[in-house]
ZADO-1210 file (C-alpha; in nm, 4 decimals, padded with zeros to 6 digits):
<atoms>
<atom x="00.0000" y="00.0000" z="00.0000" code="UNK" pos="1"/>
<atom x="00.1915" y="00.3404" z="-00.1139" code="UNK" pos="2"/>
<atom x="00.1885" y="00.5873" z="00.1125" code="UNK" pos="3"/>
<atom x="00.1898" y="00.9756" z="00.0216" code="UNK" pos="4"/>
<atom x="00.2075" y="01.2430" z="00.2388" code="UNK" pos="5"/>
<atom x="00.0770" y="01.5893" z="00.1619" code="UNK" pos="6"/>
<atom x="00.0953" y="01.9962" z="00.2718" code="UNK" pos="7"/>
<atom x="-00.1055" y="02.2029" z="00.1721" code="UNK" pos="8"/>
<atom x="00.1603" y="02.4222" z="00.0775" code="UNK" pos="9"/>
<atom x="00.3347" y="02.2025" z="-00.1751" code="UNK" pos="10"/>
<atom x="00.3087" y="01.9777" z="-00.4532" code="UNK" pos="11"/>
<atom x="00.1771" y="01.6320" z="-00.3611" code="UNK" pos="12"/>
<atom x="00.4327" y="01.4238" z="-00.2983" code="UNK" pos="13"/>
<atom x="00.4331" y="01.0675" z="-00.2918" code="UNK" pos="14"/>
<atom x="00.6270" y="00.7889" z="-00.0889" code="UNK" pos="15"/>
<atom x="00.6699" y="00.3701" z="-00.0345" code="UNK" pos="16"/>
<atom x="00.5601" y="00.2241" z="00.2521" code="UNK" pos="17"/>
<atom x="00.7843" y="00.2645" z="00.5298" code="UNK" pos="18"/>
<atom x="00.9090" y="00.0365" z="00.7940" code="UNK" pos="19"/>
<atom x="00.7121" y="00.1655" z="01.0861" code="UNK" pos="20"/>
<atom x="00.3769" y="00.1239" z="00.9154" code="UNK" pos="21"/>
<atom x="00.4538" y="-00.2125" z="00.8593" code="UNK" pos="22"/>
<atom x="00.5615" y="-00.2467" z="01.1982" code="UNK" pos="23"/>
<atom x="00.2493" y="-00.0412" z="01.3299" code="UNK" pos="24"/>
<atom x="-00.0858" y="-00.0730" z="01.0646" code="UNK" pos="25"/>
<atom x="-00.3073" y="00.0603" z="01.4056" code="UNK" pos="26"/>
<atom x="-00.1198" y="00.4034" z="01.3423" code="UNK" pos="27"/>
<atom x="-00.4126" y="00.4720" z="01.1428" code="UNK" pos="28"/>
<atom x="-00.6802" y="00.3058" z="01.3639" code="UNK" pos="29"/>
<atom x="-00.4988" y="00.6364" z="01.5825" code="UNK" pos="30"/>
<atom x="-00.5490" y="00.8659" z="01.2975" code="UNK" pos="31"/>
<atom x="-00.9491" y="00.7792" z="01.2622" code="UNK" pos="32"/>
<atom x="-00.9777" y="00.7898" z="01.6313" code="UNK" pos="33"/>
<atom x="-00.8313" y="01.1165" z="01.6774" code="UNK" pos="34"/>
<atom x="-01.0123" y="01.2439" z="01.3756" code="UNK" pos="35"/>
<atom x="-01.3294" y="01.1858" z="01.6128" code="UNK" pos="36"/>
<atom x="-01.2043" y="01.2779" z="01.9462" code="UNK" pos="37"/>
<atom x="-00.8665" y="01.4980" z="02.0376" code="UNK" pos="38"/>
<atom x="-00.6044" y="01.6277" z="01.8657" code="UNK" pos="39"/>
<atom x="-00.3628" y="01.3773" z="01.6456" code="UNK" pos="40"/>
<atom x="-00.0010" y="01.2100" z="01.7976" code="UNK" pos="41"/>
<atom x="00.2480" y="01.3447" z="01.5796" code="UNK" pos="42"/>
<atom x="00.3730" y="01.1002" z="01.2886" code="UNK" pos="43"/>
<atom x="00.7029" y="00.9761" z="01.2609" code="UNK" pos="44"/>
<atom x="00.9961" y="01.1222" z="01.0685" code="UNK" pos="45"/>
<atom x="00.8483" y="01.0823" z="00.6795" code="UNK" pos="46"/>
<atom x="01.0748" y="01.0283" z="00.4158" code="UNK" pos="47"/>
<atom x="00.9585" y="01.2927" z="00.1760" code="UNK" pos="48"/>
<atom x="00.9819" y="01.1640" z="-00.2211" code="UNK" pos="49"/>
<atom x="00.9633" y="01.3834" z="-00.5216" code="UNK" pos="50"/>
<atom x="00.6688" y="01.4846" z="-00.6982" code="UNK" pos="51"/>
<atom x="00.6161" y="01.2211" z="-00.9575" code="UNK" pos="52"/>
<atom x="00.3386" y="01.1682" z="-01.2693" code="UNK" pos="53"/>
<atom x="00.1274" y="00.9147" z="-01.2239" code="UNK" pos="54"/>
<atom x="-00.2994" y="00.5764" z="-00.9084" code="UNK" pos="55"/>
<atom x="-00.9222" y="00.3948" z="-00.6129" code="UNK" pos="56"/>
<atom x="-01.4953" y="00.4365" z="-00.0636" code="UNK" pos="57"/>
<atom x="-01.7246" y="00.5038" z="00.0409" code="UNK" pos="58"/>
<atom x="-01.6578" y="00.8379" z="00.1126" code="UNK" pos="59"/>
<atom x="-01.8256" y="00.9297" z="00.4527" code="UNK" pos="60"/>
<atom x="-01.8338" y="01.2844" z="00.4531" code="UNK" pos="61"/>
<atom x="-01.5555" y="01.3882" z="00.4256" code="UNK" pos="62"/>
<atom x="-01.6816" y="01.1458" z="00.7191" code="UNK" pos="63"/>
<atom x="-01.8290" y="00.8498" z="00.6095" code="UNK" pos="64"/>
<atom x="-02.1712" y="00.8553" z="00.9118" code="UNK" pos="65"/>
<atom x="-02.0837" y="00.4984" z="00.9663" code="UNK" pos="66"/>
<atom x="-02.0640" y="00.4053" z="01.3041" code="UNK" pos="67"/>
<atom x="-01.7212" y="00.4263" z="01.4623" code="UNK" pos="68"/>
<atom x="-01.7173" y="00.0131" z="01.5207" code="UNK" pos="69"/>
<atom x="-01.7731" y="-00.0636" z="01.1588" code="UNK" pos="70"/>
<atom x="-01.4812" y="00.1437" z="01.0241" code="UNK" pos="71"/>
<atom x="-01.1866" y="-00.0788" z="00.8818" code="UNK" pos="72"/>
<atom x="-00.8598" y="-00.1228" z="01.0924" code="UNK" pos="73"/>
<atom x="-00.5366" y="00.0329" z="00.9758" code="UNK" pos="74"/>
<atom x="-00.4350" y="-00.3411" z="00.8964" code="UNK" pos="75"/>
<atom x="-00.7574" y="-00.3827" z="00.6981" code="UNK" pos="76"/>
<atom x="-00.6764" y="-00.0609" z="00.5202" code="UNK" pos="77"/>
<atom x="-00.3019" y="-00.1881" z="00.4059" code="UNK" pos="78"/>
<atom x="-00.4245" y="-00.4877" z="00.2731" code="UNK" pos="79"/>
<atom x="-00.6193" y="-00.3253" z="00.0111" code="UNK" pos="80"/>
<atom x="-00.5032" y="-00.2108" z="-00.3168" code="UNK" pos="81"/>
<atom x="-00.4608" y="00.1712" z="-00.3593" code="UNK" pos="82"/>
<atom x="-00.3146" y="00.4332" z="-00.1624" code="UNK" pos="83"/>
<atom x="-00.3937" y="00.6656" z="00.1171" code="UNK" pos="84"/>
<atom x="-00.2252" y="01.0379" z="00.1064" code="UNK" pos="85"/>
<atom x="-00.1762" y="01.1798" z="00.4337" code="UNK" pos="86"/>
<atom x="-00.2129" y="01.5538" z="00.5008" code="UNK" pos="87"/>
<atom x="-00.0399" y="01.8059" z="00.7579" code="UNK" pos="88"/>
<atom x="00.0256" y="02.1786" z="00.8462" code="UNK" pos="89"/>
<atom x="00.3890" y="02.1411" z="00.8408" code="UNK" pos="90"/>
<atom x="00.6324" y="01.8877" z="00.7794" code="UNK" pos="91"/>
<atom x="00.6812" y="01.6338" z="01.0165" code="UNK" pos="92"/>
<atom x="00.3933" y="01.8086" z="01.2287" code="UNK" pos="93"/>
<atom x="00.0582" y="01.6197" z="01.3450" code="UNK" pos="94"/>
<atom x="-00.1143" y="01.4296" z="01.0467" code="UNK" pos="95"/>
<atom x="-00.4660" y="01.6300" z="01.0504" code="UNK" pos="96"/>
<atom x="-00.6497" y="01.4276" z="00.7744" code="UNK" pos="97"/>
<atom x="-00.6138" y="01.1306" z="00.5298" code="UNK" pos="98"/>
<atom x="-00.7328" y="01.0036" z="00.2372" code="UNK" pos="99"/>
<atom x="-00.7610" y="00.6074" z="00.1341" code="UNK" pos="100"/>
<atom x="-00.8187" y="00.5169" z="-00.2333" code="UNK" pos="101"/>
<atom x="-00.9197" y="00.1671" z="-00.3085" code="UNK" pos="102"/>
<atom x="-00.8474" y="00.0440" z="-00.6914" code="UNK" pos="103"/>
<atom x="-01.0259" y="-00.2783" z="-00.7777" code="UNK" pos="104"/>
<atom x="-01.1070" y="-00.4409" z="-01.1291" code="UNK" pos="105"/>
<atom x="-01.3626" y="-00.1433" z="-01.1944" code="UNK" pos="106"/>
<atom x="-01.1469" y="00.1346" z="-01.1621" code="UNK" pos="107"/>
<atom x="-01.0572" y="00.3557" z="-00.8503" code="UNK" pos="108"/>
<atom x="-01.3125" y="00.4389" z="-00.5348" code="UNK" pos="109"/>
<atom x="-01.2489" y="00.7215" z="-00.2625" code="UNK" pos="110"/>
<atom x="-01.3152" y="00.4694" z="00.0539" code="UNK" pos="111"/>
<atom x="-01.2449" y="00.7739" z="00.3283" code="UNK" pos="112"/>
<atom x="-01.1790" y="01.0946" z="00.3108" code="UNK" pos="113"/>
<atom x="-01.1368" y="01.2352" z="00.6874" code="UNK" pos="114"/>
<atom x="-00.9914" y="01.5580" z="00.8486" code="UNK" pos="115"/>
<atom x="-00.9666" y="01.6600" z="01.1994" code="UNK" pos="116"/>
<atom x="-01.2417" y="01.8632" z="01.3439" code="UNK" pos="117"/>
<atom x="-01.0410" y="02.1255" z="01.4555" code="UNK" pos="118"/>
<atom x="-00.8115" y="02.1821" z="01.1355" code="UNK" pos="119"/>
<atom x="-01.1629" y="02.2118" z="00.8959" code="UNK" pos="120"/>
<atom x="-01.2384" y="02.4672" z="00.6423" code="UNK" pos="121"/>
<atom x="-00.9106" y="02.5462" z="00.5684" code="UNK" pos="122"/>
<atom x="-00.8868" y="02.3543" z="00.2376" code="UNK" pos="123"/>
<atom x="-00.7214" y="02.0277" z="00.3833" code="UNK" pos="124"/>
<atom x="-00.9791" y="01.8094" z="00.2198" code="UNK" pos="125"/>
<atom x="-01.0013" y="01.9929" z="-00.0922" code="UNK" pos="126"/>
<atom x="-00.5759" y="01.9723" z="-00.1227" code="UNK" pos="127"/>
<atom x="-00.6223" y="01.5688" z="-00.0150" code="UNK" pos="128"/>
<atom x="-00.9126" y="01.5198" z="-00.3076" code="UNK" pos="129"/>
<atom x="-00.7388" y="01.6671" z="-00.5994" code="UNK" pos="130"/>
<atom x="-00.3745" y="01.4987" z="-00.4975" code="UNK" pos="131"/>
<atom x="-00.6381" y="01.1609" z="-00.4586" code="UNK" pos="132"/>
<atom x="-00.7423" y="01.2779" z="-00.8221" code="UNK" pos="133"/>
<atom x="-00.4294" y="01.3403" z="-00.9764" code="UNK" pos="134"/>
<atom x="-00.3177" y="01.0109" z="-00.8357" code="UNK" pos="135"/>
<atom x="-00.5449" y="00.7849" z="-00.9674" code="UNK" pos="136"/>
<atom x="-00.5461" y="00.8851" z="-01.3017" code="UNK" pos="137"/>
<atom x="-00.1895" y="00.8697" z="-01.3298" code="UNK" pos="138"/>
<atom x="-00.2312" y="00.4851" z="-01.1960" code="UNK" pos="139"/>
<atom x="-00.4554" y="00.4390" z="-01.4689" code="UNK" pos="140"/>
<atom x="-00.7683" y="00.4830" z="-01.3031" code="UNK" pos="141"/>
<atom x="-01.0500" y="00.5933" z="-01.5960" code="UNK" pos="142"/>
<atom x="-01.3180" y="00.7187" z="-01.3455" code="UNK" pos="143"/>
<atom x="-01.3161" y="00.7550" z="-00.9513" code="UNK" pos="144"/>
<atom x="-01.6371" y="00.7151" z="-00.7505" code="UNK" pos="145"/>
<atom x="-01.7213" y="00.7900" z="-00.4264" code="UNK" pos="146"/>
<atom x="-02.0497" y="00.7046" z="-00.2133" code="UNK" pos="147"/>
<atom x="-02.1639" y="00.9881" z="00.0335" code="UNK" pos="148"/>
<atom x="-02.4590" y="01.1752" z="00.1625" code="UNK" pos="149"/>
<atom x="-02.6780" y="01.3899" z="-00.0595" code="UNK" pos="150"/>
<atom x="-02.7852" y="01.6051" z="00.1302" code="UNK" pos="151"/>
<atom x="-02.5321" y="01.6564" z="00.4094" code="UNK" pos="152"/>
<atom x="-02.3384" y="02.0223" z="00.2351" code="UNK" pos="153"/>
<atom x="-02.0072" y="01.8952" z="00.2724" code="UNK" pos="154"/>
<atom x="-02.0799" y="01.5804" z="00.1485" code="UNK" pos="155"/>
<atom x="-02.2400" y="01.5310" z="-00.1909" code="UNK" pos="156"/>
<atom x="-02.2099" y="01.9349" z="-00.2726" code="UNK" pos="157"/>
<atom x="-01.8194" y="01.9362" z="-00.1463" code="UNK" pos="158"/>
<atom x="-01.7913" y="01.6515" z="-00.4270" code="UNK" pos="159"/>
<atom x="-01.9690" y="01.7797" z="-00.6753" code="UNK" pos="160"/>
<atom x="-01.7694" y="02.1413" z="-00.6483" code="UNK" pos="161"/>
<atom x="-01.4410" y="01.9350" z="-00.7363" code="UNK" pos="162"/>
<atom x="-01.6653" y="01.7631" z="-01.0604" code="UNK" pos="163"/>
<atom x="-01.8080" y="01.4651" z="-00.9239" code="UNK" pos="164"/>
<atom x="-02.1469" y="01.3919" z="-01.0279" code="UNK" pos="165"/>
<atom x="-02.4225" y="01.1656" z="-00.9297" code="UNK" pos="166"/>
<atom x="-02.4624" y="00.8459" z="-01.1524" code="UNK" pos="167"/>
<atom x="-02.6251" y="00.5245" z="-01.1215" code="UNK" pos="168"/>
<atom x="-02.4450" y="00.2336" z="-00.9132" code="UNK" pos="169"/>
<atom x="-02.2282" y="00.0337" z="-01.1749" code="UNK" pos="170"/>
<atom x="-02.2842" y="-00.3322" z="-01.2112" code="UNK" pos="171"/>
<atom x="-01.9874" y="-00.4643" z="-01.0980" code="UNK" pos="172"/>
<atom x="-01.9117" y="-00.7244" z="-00.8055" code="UNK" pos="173"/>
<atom x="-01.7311" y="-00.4282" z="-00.6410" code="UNK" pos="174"/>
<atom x="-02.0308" y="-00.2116" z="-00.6309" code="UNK" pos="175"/>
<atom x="-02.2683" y="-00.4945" z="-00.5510" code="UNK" pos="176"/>
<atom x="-02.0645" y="-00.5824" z="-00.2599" code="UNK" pos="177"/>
<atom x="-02.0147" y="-00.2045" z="-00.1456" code="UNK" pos="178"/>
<atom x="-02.4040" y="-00.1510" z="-00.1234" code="UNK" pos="179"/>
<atom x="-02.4511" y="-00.5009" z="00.0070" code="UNK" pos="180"/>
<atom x="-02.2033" y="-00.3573" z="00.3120" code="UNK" pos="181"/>
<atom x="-02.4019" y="-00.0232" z="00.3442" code="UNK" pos="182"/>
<atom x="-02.7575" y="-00.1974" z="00.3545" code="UNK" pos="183"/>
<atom x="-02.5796" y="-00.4112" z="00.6455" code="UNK" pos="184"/>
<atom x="-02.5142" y="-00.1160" z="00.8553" code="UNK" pos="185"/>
<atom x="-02.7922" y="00.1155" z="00.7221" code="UNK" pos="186"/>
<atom x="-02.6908" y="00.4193" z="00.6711" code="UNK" pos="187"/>
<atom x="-02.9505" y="00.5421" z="00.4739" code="UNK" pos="188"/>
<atom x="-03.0733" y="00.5828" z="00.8518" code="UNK" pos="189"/>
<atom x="-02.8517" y="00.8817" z="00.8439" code="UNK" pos="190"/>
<atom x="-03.0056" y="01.0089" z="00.4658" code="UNK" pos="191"/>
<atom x="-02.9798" y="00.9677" z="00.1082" code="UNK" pos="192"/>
<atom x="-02.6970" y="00.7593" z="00.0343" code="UNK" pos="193"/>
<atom x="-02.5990" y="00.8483" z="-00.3589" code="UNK" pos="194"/>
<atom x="-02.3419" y="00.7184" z="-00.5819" code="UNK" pos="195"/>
<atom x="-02.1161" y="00.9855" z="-00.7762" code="UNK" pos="196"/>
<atom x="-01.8114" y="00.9260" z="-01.0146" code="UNK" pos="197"/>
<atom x="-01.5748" y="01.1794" z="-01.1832" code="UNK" pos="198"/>
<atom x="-01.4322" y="01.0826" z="-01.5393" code="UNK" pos="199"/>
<atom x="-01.0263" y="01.0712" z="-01.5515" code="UNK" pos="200"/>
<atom x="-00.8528" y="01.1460" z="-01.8256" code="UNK" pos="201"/>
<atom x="-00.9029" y="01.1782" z="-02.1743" code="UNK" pos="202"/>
<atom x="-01.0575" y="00.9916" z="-02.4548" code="UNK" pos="203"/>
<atom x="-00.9294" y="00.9599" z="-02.8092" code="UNK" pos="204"/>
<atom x="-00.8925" y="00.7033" z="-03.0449" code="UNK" pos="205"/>
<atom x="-00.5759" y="00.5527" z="-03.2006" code="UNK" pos="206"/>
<atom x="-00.6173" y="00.7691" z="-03.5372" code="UNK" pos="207"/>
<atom x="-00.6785" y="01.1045" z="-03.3858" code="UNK" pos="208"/>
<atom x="-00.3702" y="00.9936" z="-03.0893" code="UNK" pos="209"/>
<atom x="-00.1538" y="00.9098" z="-03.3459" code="UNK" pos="210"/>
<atom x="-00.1901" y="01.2027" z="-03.5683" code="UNK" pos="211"/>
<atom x="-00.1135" y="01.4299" z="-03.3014" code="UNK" pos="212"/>
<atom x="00.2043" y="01.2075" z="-03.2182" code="UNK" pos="213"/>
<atom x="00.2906" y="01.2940" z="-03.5853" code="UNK" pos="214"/>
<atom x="00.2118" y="01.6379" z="-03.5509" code="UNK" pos="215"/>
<atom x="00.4241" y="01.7534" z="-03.2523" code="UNK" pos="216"/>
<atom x="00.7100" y="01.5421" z="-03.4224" code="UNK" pos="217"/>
<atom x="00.6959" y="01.7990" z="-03.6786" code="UNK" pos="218"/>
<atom x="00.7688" y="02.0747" z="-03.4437" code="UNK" pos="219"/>
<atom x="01.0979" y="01.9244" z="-03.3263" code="UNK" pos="220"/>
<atom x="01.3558" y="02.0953" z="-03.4146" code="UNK" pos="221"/>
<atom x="01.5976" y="02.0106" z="-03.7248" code="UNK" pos="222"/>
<atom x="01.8741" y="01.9427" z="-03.5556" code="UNK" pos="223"/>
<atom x="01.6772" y="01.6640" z="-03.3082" code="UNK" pos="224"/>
<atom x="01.5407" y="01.5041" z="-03.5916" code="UNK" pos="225"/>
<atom x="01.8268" y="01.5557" z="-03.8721" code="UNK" pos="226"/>
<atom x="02.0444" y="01.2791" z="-03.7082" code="UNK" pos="227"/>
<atom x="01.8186" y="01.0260" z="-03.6635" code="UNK" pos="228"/>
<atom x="01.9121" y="00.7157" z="-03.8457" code="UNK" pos="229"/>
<atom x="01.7318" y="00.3754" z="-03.9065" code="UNK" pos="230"/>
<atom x="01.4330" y="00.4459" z="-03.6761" code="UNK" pos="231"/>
<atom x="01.0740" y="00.4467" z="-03.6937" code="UNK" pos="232"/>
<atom x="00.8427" y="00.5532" z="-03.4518" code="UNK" pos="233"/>
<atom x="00.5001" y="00.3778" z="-03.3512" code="UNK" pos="234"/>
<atom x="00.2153" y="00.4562" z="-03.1263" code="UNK" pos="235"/>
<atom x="00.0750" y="00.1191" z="-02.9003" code="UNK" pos="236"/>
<atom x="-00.1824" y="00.1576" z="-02.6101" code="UNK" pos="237"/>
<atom x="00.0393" y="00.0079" z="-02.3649" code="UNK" pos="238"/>
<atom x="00.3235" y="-00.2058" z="-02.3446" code="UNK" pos="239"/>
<atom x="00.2463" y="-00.5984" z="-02.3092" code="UNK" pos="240"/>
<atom x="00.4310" y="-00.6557" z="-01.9913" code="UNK" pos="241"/>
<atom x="00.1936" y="-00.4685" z="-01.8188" code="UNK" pos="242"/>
<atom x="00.4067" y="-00.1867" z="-01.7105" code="UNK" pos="243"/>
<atom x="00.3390" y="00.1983" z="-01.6518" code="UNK" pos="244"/>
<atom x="00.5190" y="00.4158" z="-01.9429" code="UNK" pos="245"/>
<atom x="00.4689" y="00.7111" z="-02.1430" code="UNK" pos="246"/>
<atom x="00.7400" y="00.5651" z="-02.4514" code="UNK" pos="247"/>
<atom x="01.0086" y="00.3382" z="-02.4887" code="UNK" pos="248"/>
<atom x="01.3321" y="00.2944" z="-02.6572" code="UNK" pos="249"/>
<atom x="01.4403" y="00.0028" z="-02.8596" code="UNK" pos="250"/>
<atom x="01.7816" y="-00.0461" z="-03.0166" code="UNK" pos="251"/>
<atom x="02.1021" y="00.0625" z="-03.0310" code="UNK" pos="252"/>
<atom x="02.2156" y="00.4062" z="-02.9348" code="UNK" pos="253"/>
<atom x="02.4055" y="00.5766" z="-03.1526" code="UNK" pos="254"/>
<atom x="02.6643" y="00.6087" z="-02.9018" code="UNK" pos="255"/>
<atom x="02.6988" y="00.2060" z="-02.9200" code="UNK" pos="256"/>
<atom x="02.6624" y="00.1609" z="-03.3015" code="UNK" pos="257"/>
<atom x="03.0180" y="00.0512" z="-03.3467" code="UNK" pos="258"/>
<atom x="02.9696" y="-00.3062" z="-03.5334" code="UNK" pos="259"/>
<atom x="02.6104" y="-00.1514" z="-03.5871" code="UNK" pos="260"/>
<atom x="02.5500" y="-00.2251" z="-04.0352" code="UNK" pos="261"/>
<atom x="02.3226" y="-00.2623" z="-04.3300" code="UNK" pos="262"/>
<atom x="02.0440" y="-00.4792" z="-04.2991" code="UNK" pos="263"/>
<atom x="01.9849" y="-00.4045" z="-03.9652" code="UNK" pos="264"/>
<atom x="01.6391" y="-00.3776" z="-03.8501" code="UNK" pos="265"/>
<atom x="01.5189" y="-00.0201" z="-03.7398" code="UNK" pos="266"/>
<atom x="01.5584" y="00.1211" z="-03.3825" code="UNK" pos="267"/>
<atom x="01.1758" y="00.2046" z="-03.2501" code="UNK" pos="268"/>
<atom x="01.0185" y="00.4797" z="-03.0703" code="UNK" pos="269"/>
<atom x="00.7236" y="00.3779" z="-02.9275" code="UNK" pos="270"/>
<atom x="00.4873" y="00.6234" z="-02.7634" code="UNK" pos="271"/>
<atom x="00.2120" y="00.4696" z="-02.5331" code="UNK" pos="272"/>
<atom x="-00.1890" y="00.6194" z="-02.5937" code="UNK" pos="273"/>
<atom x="-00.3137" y="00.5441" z="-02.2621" code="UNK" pos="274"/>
<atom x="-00.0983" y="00.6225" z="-02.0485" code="UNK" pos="275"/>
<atom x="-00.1052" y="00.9739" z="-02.2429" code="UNK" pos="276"/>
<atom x="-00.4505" y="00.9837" z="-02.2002" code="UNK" pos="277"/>
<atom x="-00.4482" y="00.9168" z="-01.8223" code="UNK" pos="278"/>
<atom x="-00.2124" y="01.1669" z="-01.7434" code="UNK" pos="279"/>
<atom x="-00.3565" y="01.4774" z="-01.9153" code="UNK" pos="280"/>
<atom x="-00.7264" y="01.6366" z="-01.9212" code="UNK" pos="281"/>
<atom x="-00.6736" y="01.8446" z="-02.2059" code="UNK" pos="282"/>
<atom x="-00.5373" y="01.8896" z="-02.5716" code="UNK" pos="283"/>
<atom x="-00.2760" y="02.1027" z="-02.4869" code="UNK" pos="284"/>
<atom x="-00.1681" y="01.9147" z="-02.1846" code="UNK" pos="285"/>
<atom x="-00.2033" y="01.6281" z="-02.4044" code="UNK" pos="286"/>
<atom x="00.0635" y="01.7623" z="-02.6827" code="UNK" pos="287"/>
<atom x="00.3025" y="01.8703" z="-02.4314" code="UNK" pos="288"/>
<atom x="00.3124" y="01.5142" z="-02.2815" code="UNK" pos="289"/>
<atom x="00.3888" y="01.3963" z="-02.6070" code="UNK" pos="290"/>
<atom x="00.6221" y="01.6318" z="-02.6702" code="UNK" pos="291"/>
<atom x="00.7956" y="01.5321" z="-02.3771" code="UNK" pos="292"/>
<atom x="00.7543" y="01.1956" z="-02.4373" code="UNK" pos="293"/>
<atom x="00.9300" y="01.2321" z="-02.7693" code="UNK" pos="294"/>
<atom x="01.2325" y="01.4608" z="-02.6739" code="UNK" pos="295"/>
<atom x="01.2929" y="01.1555" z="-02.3684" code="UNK" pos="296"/>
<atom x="01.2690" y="00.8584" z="-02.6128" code="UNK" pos="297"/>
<atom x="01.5136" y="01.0898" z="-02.9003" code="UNK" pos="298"/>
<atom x="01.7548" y="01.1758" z="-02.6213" code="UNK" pos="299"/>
<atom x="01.8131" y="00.7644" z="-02.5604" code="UNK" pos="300"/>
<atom x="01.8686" y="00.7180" z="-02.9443" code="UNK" pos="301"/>
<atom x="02.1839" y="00.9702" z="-02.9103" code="UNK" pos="302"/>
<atom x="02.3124" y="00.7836" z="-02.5603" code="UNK" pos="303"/>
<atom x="02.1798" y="01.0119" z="-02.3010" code="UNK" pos="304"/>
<atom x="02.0465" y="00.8135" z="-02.0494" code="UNK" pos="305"/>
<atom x="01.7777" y="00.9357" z="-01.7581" code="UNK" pos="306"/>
<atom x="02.0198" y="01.0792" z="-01.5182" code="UNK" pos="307"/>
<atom x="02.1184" y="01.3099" z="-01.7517" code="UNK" pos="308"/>
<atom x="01.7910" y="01.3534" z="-01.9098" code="UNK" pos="309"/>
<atom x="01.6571" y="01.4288" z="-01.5339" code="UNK" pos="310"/>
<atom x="01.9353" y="01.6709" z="-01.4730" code="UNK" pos="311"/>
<atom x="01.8450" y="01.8758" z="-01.8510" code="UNK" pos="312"/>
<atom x="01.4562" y="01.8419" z="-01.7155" code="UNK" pos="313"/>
<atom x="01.3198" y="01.5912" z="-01.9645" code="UNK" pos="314"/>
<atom x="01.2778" y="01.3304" z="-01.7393" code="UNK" pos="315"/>
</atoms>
């Protein structure tokens, strides 16, 4: 289960696991507690990662109005898939509010979205629902639901503000077996339960994706695309093995082209649609991923490798 941890004053950041939540899953049967009683223990020393591109409850209310005994443990909560984004007012201060994002076959579902009592309306769950967003589209995640109150304010119309909108319950094992759950401890005692989903991503098919591929190849520069020798480039929806990346090299850099000959089969660029399409919400973000995409996968065909690419900013 990854781990991010979030201020409100930065860009989210994301992080592994570490050893002390292994060690200590009921850390955030503490968090949930505290959430409903006093003030928060302060969290360990985080180890703070980079901001990277990207990954899926029931969200109470920003509480979910479940009763307190039927919330899942911390150690439930590691064992699902997803990721939960932590939030605080400074670094290495008091965690004041989490996030936990369940991905299952479906897609991605917000399963809690909590902040303290005393730390509210001052943006902490909108900063945790937009990293939460960002996240699960760059996992992959086409749409992100959420189950909630509709008529509680800072339920339904806190959701709805960030573009979630009400929808009818997919049918899917996962959503049979989340209502199933809800009719068990019936909250619709509390009001009307709705379900409400918020579309990730873009959509475009392989002929449109591919001509704009070819279109912001023709704005490279000369130079970039002068030397290029024995390469084609091709456009696939994702690699085979499954794994998450915007393009690939394959062949020989230039750089190692010493017994390199005729008859030699061309070096590829491939450039990945969906992962394109998860990562960007609009046209223009869309051509500037590619772009990037396309300077990275170049730079590899003249030998320089990601370090260096990182250090010029085309990582």
């Amino acid at each position: 289960m990854p781990w991010g941890f979030l201020l409100p004053s930065t860009e989210p950041a994301r992080m592994r696991e570490d050893a002390w939540m292994r060690r200590d899953p009921q850390r955030l049967d503490s968090i949930e507690s505290c959430l409903r009683t006093s003030a928060l223990p302060p969290p360990p020393t985080w180890r703070r990662c980079p901001a990277s591109r990207p990954r899926r409850t029931c969200c109470s209310s920003r509480c979910s109005g479940r009763p307190t005994g039927a919330l899942p443990s911390g150690t439930e909560r590691l064992k699902k898939p997803g990721f939960i984004l932590v939030t605080a007012e400074q670094e290495n201060g008091p965690a004041i509010g989490f996030i936990h994002v369940i991905e299952h076959d479906e897609g991605a579902h917000i399963e809690q979205l909590s902040v303290h009592p005393g730390h509210a309306r001052r943006g902490h769950g909108t900063a945790l629902l937009h990293a939460a967003i960002d996240e699960a589209g760059q996992h992959g995640a086409t749409t992100l639901t959420l189950r909630t109150y509709s008529d509680v304010p800072w339920n339904a119309r806190f959701y709805a503000a960030a573009g979630f909108r009400e929808a009818d319950i997919p049918d899917s094992e996962f959503h049979r077996e989340l209502s199933a759950a809800e009719q068990r401890l019936d909250l619709a005692r509390h009001g009307r339960r709705v379900h409400m989903e918020l579309q990730l991503g873009m959509e475009l098919d392989a002929e449109t994706f591919e001509k704009l591929v070819v279109d912001e190849l023709d704005r490279l520069p000369d130079d970039m695309v002068d030397g290029l020798e024995n390469v084609v480039f091709v456009v696939e929806d994702a690699p085979e093995n499954g794994e998450d990346l915007f393009g690939l090299y394959e062949g020989f850099a230039l750089t190692e082209r010493g017994q390199y000959g005729l008859g030699e089969l061309p070096d590829r660029i491939i450039v990945y649609r969906h992962a394109h399409l998860a990562a960007c919400r609009t046209e223009d973000e869309l051509r500037d991923e590619i772009h990037t995409t396309l300077v990275h996968e170049i730079a590899h065909f003249y030998g320089i490798d990601d370090a260096q690419l990182h250090e010029l900013g085309w990582a």
